[in-house]
C-alpha positions in Angstrom: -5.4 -24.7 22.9 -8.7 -24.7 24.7 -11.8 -25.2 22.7 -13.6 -22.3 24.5 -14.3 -19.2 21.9 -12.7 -16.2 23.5 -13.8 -13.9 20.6 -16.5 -14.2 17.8 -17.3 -11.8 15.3 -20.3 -12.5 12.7 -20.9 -10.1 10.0 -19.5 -7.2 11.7 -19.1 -3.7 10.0 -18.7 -0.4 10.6 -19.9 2.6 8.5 -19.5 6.6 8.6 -21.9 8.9 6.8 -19.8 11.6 4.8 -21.4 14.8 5.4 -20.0 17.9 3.6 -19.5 19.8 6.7 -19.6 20.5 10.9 -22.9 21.5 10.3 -24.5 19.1 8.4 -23.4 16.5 11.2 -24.6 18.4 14.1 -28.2 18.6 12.4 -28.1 14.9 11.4 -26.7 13.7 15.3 -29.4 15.8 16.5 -32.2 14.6 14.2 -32.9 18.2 12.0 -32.4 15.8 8.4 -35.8 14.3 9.3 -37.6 17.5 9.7 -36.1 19.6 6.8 -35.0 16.2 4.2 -35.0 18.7 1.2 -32.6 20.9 3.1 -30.1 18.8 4.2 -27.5 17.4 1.4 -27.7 13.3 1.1 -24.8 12.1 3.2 -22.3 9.0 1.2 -21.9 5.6 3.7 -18.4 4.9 3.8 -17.6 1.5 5.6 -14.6 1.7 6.9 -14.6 -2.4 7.5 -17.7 -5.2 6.6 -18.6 -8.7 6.4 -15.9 -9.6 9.3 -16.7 -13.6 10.6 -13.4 -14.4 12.6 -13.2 -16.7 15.8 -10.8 -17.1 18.3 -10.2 -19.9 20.5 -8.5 -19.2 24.1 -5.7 -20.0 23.8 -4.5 -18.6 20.4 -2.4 -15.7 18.9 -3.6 -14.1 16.1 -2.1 -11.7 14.0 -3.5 -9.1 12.2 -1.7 -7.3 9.1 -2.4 -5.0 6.2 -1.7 -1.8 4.8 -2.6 1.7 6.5 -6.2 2.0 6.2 -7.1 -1.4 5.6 -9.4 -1.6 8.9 -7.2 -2.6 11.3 -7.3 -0.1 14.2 -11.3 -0.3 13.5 -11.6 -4.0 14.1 -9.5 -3.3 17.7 -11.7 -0.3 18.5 -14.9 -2.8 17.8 -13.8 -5.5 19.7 -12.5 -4.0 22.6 -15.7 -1.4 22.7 -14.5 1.5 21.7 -16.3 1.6 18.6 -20.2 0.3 18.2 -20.7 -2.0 15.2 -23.4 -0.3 12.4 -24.2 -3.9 11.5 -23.2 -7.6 12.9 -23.0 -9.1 16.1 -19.3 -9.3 18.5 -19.6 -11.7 21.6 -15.8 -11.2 23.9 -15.5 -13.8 26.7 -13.4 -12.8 29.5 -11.3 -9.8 30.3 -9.7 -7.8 27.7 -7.0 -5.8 27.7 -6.0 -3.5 25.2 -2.7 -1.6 24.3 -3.8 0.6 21.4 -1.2 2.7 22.1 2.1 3.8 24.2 1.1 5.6 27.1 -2.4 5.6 26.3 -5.1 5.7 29.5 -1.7 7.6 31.6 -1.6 10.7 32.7 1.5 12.5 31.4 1.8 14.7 34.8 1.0 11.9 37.4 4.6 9.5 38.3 4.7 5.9 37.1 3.3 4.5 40.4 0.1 7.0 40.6 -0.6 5.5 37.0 -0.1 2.0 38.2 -2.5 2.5 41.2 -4.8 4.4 38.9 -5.1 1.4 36.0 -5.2 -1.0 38.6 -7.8 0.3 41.0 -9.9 0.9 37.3 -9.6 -3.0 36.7 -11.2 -3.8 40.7 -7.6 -5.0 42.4 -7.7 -5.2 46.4 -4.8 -3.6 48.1 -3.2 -6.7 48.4 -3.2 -7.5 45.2 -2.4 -4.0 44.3 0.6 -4.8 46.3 1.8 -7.4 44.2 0.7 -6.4 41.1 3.6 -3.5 41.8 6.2 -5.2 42.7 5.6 -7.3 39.5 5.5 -4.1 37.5 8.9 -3.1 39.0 10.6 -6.4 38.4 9.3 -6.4 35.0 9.9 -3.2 33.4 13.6 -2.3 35.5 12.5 1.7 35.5 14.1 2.0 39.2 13.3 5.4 40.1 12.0 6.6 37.1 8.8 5.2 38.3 8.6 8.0 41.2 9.2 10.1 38.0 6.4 11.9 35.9 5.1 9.9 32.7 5.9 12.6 30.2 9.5 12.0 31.4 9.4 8.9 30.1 10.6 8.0 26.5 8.6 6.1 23.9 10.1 2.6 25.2 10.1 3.3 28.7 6.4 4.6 28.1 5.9 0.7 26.2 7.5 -1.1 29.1 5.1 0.4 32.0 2.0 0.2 29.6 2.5 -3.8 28.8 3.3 -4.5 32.1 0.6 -3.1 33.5 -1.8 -4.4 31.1 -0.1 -8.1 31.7 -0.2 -8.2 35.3 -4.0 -8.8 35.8 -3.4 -11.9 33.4 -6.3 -10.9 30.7 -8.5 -13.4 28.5 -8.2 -11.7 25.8 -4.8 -9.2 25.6 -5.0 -7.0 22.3 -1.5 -4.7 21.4 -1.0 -2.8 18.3 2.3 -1.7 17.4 3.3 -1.1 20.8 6.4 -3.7 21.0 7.9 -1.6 17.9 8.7 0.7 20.2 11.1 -1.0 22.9 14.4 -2.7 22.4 15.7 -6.3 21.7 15.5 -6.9 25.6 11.7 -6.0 26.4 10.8 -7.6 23.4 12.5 -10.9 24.6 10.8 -10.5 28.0 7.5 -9.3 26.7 7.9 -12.5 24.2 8.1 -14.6 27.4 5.1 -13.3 29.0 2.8 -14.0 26.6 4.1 -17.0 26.3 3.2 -17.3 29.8 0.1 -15.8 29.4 -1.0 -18.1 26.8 0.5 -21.4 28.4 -0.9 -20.9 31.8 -3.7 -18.8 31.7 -5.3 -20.2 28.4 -4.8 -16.2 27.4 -5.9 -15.4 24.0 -3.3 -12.6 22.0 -4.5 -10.3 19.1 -1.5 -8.7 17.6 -1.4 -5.9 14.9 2.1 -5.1 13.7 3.7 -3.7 10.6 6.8 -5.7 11.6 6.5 -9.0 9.7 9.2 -11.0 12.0 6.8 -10.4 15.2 3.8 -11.7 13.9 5.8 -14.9 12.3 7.4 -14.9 15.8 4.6 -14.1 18.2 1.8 -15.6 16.6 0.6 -18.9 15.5 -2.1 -18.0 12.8 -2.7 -14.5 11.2 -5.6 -12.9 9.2 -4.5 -10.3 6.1 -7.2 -6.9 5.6 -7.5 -5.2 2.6 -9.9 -2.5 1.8 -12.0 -3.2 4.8 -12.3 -7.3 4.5 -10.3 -10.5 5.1 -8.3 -11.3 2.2 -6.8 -14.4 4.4 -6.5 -16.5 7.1 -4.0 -19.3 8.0 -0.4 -20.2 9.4 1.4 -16.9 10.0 4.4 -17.8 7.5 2.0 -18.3 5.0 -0.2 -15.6 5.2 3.1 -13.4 5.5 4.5 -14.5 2.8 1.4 -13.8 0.6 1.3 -10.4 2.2 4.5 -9.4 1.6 4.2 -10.7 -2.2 1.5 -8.2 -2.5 3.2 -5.6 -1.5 6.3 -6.0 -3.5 4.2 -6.2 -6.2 2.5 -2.6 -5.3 6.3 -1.4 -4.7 8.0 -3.0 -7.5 5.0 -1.2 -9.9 5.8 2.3 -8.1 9.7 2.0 -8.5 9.4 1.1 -11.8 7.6 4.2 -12.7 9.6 6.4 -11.1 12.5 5.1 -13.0 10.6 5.7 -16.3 9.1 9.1 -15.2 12.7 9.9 -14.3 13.6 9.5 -18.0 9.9 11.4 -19.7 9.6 14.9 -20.7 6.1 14.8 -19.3 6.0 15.1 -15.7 7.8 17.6 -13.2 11.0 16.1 -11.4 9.5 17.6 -7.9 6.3 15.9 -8.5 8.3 12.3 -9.2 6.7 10.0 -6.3 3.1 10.6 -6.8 0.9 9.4 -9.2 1.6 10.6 -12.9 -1.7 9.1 -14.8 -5.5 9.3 -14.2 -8.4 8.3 -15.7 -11.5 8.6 -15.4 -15.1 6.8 -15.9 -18.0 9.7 -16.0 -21.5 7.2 -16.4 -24.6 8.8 -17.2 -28.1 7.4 -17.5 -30.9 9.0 -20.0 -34.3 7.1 -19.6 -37.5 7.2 -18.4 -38.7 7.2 -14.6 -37.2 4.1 -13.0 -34.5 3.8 -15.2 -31.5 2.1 -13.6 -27.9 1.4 -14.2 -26.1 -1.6 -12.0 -22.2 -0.9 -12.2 -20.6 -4.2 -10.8 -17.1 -4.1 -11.7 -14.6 -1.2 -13.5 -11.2 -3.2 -14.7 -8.4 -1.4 -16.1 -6.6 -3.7 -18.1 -3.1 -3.3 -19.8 -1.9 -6.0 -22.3 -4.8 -7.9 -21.6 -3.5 -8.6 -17.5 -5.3 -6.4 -14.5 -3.7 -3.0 -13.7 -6.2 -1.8 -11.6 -9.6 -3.3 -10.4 -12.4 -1.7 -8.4 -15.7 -3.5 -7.4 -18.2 -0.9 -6.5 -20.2 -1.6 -3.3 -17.4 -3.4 -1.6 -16.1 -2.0 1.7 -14.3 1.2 0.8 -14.8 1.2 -2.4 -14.9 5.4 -2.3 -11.6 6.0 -0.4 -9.6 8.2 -2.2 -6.6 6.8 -0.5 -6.6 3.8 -3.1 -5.5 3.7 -6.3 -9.2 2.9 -7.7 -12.2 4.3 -6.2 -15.8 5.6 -6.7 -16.2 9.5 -6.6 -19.5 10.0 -4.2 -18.4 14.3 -3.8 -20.1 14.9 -7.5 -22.2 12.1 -8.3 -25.5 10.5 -7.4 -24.2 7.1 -7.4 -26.8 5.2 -4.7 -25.2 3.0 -1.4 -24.2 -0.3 -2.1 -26.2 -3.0 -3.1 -25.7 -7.1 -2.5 -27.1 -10.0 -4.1 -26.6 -12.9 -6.5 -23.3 -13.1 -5.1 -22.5 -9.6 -6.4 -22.6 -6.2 -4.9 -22.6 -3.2 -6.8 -23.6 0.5 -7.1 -26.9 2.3 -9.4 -27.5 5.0 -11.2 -31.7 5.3 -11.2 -33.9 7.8 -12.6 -36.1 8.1 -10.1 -38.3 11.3 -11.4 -37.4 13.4 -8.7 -34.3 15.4 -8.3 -31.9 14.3 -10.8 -33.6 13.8 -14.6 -30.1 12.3 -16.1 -28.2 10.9 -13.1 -24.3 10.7 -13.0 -21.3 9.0 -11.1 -17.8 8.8 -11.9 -15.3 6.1 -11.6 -11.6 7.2 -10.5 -8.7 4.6 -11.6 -5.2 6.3 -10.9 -1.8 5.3 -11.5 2.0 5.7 -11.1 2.6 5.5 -14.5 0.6 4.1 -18.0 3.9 3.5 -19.8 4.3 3.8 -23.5 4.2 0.8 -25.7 1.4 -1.2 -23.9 -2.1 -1.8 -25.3 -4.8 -0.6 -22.4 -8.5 -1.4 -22.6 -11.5 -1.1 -19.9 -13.7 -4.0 -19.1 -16.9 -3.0 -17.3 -19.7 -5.6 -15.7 -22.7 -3.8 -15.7 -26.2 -4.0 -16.0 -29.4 -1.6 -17.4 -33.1 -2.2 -17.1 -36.0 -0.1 -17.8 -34.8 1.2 -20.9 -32.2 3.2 -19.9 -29.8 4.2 -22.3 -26.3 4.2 -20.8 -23.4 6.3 -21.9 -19.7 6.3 -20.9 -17.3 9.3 -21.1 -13.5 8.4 -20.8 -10.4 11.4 -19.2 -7.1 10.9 -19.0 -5.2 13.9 -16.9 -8.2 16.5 -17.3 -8.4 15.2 -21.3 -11.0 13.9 -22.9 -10.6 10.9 -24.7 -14.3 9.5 -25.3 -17.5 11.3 -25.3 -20.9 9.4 -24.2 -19.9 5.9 -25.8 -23.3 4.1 -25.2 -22.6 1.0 -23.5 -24.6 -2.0 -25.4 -27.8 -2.7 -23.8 -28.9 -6.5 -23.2 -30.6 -8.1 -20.4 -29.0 -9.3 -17.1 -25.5 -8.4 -16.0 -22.8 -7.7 -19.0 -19.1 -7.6 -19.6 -18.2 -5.3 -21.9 -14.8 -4.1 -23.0 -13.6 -0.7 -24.6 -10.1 0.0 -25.9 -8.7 3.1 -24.6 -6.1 5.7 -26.0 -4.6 5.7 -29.2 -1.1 7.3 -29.3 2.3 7.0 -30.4 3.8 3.9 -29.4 7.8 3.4 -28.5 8.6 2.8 -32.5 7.4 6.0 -33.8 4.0 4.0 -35.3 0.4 3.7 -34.1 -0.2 0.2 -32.5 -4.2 0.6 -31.3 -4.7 1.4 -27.4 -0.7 2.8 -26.3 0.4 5.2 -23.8 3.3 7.5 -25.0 5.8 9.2 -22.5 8.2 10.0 -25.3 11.7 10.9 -24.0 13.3 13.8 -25.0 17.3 14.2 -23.5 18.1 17.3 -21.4 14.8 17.2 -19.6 15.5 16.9 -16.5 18.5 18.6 -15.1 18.3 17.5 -11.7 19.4 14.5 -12.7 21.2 14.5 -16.1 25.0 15.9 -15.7 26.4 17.7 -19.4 28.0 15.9 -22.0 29.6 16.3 -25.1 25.9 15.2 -26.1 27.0 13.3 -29.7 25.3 10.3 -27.6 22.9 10.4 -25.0 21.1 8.0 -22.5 17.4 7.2 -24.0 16.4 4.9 -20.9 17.2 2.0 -19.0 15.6 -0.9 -17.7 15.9 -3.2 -14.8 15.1 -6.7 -15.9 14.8 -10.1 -14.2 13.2 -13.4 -15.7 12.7 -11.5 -19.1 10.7 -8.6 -17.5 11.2 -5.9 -15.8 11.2 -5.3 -12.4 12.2 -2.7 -9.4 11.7 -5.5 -6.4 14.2 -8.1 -6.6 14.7 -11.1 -4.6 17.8 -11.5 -2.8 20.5 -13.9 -5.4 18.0 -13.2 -8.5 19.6 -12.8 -12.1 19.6 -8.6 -13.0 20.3 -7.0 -16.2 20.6 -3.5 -16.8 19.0 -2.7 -20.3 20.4 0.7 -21.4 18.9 2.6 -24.6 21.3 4.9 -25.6 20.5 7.4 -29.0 22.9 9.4 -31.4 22.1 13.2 -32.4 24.2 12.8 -35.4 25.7 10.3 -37.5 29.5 8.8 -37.5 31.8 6.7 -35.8 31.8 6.8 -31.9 34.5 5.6 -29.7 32.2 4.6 -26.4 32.8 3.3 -22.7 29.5 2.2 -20.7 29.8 2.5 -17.1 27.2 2.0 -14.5 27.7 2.3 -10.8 25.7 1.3 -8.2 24.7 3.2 -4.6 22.8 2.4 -1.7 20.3 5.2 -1.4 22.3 6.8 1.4 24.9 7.2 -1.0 27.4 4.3 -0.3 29.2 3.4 -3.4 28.9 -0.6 -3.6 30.2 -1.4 -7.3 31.5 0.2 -10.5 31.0 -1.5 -13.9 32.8 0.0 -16.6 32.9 -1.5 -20.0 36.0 -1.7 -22.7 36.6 0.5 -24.8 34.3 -0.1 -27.7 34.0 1.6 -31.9 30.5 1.7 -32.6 28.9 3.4 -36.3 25.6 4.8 -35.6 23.3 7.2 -38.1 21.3 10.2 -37.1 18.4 9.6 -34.0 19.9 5.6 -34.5 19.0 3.8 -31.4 21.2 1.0 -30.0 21.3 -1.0 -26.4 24.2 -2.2 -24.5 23.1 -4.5 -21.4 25.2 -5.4 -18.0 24.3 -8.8 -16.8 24.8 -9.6 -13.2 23.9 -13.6 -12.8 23.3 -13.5 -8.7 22.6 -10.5 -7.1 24.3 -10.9 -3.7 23.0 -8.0 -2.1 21.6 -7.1 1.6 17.8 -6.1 2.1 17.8 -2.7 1.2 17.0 0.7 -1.4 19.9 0.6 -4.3 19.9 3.2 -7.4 22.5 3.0 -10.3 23.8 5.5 -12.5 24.6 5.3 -16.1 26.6 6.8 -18.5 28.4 7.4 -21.8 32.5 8.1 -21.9 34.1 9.2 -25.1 37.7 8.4 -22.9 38.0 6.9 -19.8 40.9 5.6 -17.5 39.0 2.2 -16.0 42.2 1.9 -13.5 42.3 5.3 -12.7 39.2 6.4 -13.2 40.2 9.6 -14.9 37.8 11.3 -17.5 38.8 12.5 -20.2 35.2 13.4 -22.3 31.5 12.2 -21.3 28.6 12.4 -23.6 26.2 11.5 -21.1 25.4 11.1 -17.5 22.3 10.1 -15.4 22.9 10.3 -12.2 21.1 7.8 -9.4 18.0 8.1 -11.3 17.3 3.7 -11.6 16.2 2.7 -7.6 15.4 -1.1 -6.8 14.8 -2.9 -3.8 16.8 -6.2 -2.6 14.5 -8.5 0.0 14.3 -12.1 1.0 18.0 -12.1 2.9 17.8 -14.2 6.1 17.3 -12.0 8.8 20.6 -11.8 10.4 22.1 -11.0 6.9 23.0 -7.2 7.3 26.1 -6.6 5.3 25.4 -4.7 1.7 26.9 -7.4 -0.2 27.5 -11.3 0.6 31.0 -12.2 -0.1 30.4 -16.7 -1.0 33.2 -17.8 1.1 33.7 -21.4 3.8 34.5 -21.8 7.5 37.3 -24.9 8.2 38.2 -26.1 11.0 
């Protein structure tokens, strides 16, 4: 690796003003909001990335991964041009080439060689090395005639193949591709492996790679850079920035599973309306005071038994994007732009004697689920000066829950903590701040088949290492924690069975318990728990399905009388197999020879 920089970038970001319409643009673009200010609404910034230092030496390839709308196709679009920066300087060194996308820069009517001629006469070729850069082209991407054929002809590989060969041919500095190798097959992916290989090896080419696909970047790359929310979480080896990536986001995925598996189960929330979020709350501040009042809002933390559920920093980079879980409502507030110093950024609330008399801005914190029987509380850094009297009221789904708390007022920056809603907890008592999604049987007939109904399932939980989860690792202990409830009291003769699908709906297992004599009184609650020790499964979306027999064949199969049913309502997902490890279970067994 050369110690030439082929890319620095120092304090770049990029913002947006969100104006409320067309309109309101056009005037702005054209300079009318300095000659009629009163007229023309105030428009929110919304940085779409910020603060971005990252240098890259010739020679390198750096990946570049994070969820959609973390800022990745805007740091391309800087880098390669596309895009000016709002703030912070970018210095490229040599020739870049960029495939943002498949087919992009071609002409869907012109054939593949009068788009060849066309990119390479753009990037100054002679005719003889137009020439050769062809027959390159042809070798490489094996179209044959299809290249005498219109573009649009093409299919999304064949459409990859022609773009990174002809990007490739004129041996770039600096060679930029997002996504585009998820579109061809095993084989151009081998051979565009090799040529970047090349590329780097011989030409001291420099590779920025953007990919979804974890195994490419591990593969292609030899350090890689994580964005979140606009800003670099991390930067090292690719393996290990993967890995920490890919905890996150099981983490994200193991929270949403496990709430659909309890909404699944709750009388409160609409079987059509099961994957999106089922709790919100929100933060309405308000500031009473006299002119130049002001309110600092640093940090909003939701916090459920006393760990971090959600956290929003106001002033960071997208900290108003409604696509996250947690973010600051600009549309009906007058919350100011973001401020920085004293290592903190945040956003105000000021009185400032002119519009607004008793300023507002709200604080949005959604999630999949709040479930019952956890204490929640709110922990705000904040802080007021000029005597401003600061006072918080608390919603939950449209209900409110506290009206214009005052928040204490001291000098410099505070943390402060509230409890939040008191409600029924899972044991029929009050235990302080607790969620309730009381489950009531019947509720959802999507899902729940009839039953003689003496017995019914309460809930169930997936648990591994004493808590419970919905992303498991690949050979990870599992126990199935079933609740199941009696409408009236007696003796019960009872079978437990729980069987196990792929989300396609392959059957991979049957568990069926013995036949078991259990008293029970009225509304008496008792669990039964199936305990798998290694879960030898393939990478993959599984779903169980549990339920209550009165009689029961377990050879056979044959049913005689069920009480209850839930059917594939409890999803996990299986990762961490080796790669080549496709099968839906692993069967231990040894090769002799």
């Amino acid at each position: 690796m050369s110690d030439r920089v082929a890319l620095r970038m120092t304090g770049v970001g990029k913002m947006y003003r969100v104006f409320p319409s067309r309109l309101h643009g056009f005037l702005e673009v054209f300079g009318v909001s300095r000659l009629v200010p009163w007229w023309l609404p105030k428009a929110p910034e919304f940085w779409a990335v910020r603060g971005l230092n990252l240098e890259l030496k010739a020679g390198s390839r750096l990946g570049v991964i994070g969820r959609n709308g973390a800022g990745k196709s805007t740091l391309l679009k800087l880098i390669t041009g596309n895009l000016p920066s709002t703030e912070g300087d970018i210095e490229v060194n040599g020739q870049v080439q960029a495939l943002l996308e498949a087919g992009a820069g071609f002409h869907p009517e012109f054939t593949g060689y009068e788009n060849i001629a066309a990119s390479l006469g753009y990037q100054g070729l002679n005719a003889a090395e137009t020439k050769a850069a062809i027959a390159d082209i042809e070798e490489f991407t094996e179209l044959g005639s299809f290249l005498a054929q219109p573009f649009k002809t093409y299919s999304s590989g064949m459409q990859a193949r022609l773009a990174f060969a002809t990007a490739t041919v004129v041996k770039p500095d600096l060679l930029i591709i997002d996504e585009i190798l998820g579109a061809g097959d095993a084989y151009f992916v081998a051979k565009s492996n090799e040529r970047m290989r090349e590329l780097v090896s011989q030409r001291g080419a420099s590779v920025l790679l953007v990919s979804h696909a974890m195994d490419q970047v591990v593969r292609y790359c030899d350090e890689c850079i994580w964005l979140e929310r606009g800003r670099l979480v991390m930067r090292g080896p690719s393996l290990h920035v993967v890995k920490a990536y890919e905890e996150f986001i099981h983490g994200l995925e193991d929270r949403r599973l496990r709430a659909k598996n309890r909404k699944r189960e709750s009388d409160g929330y609409d079987a059509a309306r099961i994957e999106d979020y089922g709790d919100a709350v929100v933060l309405a501040f308000e500031l009473e005071g006299e002119f130049g009042s002001r309110l600092d809002v640093c940090e909003v933390t939701l916090l459920r038994d006393g760990r971090i559920e959600e956290q929003l920093k106001l002033g960071e980079t997208q900290d108003a994007s409604p696509s996250h879980m947690a973010f600051v409502s600009l549309g009906d507030g007058t919350w100011s732009a973001p401020h920085e110093g004293e290592g903190r950024v945040w956003r105000s609330l000021s009185i400032d004697g002119r519009e607004n008399p008793r300023p507002s801005g709200q604080v949005v914190i959604r999630s999949y689920l709040l479930p019952e029987g956890s204490e929640y509380s709110c922990e705000i850094v904040y802080r007021a000066s000029g005597g401003a009297r600061s006072v918080l009221s608390i919603w939950r789904n449209g209900q409110l829950h506290e009206r214009q708390r005052s928040l204490p007022t001291l000098s410099g920056w505070q943390e402060w903590r509230l409890p939040l809603f008191q409600a029924e907890s899972t044991d029929g008592g009050i235990s302080g701040a607790v969620l309730s999604t009381k489950s009531k049987p019947g509720r959802l007939a999507v899902t729940r088949w009839p039953g003689e109904g003496s017995l019914f399932v309460q809930d169930v939980a997936l648990v591994s290492g004493g808590v419970e989860r919905a992303v498991l690792e690949a050979g990870a202990e599992l126990t199935l924690r079933l609740r199941y409830r009696a409408k009236r009291g007696g003796k019960f003769a009872v079978i437990f069975a729980a069987v196990l699908f792929r989300v396609d709906g392959v059957c991979v297992s049957q568990n069926i318990s013995e036949l078991k004599t259990i008293e029970l009184e009225t509304d008496e609650v008792r669990q039964a728990e199936l305990r798998f020790p290694r879960l030898d499964l393939g990478n993959g979306r599984y779903v169980f399905s549990v339920s209550l027999h009165k009689r029961l064949d377990p050879d056979l199969l044959v049913e005689t009388e069920r009480y209850d049913l839930v059917d594939r309502s409890y999803e996990f997902e299986v990762v961490g197999n080796p790669t080549l490890r496709m099968a839906i279970v692993h069967v231990p067994a040894e090769w002799a020879s």
